[in-house]
C-alpha positions as CSV (number, residue, x, y, z in Angstrom):
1,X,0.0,0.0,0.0
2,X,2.8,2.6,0.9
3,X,4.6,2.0,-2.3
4,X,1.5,2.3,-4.3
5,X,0.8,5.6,-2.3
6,X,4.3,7.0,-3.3
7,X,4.0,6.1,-6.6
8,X,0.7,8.1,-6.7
9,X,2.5,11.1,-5.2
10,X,4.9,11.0,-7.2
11,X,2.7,10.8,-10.2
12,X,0.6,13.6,-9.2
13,X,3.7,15.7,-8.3
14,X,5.1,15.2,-12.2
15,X,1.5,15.7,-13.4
16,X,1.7,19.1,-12.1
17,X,4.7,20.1,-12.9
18,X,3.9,19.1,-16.5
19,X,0.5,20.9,-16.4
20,X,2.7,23.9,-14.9
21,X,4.9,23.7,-18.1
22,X,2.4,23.4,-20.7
23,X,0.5,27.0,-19.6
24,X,1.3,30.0,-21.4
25,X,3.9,31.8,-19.8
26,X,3.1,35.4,-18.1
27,X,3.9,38.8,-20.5
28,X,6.7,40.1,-17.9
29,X,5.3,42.9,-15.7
30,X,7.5,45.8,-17.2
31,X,6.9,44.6,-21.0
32,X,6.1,47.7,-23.2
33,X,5.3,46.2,-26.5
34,X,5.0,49.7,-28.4
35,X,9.0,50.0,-27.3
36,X,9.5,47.0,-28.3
37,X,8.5,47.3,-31.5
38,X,10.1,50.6,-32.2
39,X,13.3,49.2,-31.2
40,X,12.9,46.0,-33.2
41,X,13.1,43.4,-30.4
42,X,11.4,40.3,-30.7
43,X,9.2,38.5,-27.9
44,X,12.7,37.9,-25.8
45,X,14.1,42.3,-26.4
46,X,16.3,40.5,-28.7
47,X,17.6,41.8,-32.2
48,X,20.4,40.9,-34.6
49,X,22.8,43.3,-35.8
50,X,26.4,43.3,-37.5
51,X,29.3,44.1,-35.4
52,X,32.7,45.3,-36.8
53,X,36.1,44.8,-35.6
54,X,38.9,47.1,-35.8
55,X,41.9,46.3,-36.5
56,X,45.7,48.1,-36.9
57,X,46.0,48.4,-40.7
58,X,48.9,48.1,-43.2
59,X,49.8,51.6,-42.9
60,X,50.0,53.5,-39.9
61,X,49.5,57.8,-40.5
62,X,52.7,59.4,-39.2
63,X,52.0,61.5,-36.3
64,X,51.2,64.9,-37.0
65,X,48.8,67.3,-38.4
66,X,47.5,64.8,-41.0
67,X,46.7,61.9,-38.1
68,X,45.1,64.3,-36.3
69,X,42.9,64.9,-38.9
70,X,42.3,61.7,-40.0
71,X,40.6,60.6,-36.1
72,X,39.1,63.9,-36.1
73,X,37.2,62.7,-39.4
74,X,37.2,59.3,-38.0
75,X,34.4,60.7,-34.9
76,X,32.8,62.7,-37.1
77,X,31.7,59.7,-39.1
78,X,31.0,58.1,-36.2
79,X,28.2,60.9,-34.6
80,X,26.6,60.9,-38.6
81,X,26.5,57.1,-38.1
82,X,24.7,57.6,-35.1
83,X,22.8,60.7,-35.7
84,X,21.3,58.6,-38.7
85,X,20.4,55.1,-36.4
86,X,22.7,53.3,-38.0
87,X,25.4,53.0,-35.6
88,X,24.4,51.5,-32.2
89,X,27.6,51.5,-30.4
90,X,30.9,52.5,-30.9
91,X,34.9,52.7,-29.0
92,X,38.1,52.0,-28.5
93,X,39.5,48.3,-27.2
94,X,43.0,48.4,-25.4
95,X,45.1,47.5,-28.5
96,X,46.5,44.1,-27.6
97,X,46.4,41.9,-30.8
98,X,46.2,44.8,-33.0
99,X,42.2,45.1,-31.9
100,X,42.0,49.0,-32.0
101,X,38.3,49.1,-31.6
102,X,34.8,48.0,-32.3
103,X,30.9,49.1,-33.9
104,X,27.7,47.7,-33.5
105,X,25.3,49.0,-36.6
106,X,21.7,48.7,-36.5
107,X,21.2,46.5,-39.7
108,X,21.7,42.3,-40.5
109,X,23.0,43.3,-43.8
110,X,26.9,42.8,-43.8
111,X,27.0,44.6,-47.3
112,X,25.6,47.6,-46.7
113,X,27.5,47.9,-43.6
114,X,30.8,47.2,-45.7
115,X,29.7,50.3,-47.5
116,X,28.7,52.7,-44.1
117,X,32.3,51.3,-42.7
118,X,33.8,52.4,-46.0
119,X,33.2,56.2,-45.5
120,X,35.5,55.8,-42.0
121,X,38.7,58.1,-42.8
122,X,40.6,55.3,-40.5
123,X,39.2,52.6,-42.9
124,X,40.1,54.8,-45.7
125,X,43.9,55.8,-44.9
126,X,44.3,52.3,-44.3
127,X,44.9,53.0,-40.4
128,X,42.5,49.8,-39.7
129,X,41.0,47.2,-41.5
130,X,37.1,45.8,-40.5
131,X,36.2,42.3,-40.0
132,X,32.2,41.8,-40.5
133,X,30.3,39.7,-38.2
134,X,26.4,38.6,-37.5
135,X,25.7,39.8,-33.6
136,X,22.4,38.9,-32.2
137,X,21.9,40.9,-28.4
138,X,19.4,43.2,-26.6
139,X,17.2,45.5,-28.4
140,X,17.7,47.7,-25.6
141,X,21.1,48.3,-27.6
142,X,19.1,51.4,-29.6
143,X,18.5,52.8,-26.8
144,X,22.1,53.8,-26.1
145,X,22.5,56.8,-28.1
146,X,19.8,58.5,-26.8
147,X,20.9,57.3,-23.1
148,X,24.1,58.5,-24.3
149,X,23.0,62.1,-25.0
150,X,20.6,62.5,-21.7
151,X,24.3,61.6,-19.5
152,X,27.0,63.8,-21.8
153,X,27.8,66.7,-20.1
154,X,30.5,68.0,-22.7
């Protein structure tokens, strides 16, 4: 009798959990589907996007006036890229292995990000090189410029 009575607990105990499994899970409590949407999550705030790494190219711009000019151009392109949406995230890594810094663009099309990437005057002068990759993270990424702007003082 006892082992039947176990074996009935621990039917109904499985029963329930699988009956707890197979209901449609909650909307989460802060979910704002219009954001959402505008920021082109899907049902998990997730997106895909292409993220570039940049590298130290085959020729490195003397110092001097010329340099300067050529990372002054290199930021500018940067704030149109993400004046326009197109460019979620952007900076500098530490240099080791000739990674000199990274973007994250707001599109799945590696192509036309070749072509946005193109108009960099680092990519241009041959200061860095791009490599191309698919990136799939939080929507919540687009969000960051604007978060960005609200926190920069200067």
């Amino acid at each position: 009798m006892w082992k039947f009575a176990r074996t009935l607990a621990v039917a109904a105990t499985l029963l329930g959990h699988a009956a707890a499994f197979a209901q449609t899970p909650a909307v989460a409590p802060n979910y704002d589907a219009a954001w959402n949407k505008s920021v082109g999550g899907n049902d998990n705030g997730m997106r895909s996007y292409v993220f570039v790494l940049l590298t130290t190219g085959p020729k490195r711009m003397p110092d001097g006036p010329e340099r300067t000019k050529m990372f002054e151009g290199h930021f500018a392109n940067i704030g149109r890229l993400a004046a326009e949406k197109k460019l979620v995230v952007a900076g500098p890594m530490d240099g080791v292995d000739g990674w000199r810094g990274m973007f994250v663009f707001a599109s799945t099309d590696i192509e036309e990000v070749k072509k946005l990437v193109a108009t960099d005057p680092v990519i241009i002068n041959g200061e860095m090189v791009a490599q191309y990759h698919r990136y799939f993270a939080s929507a919540g990424l687009m969000a960051i410029n604007e978060i960005h702007t609200a926190i920069t003082k200067k």
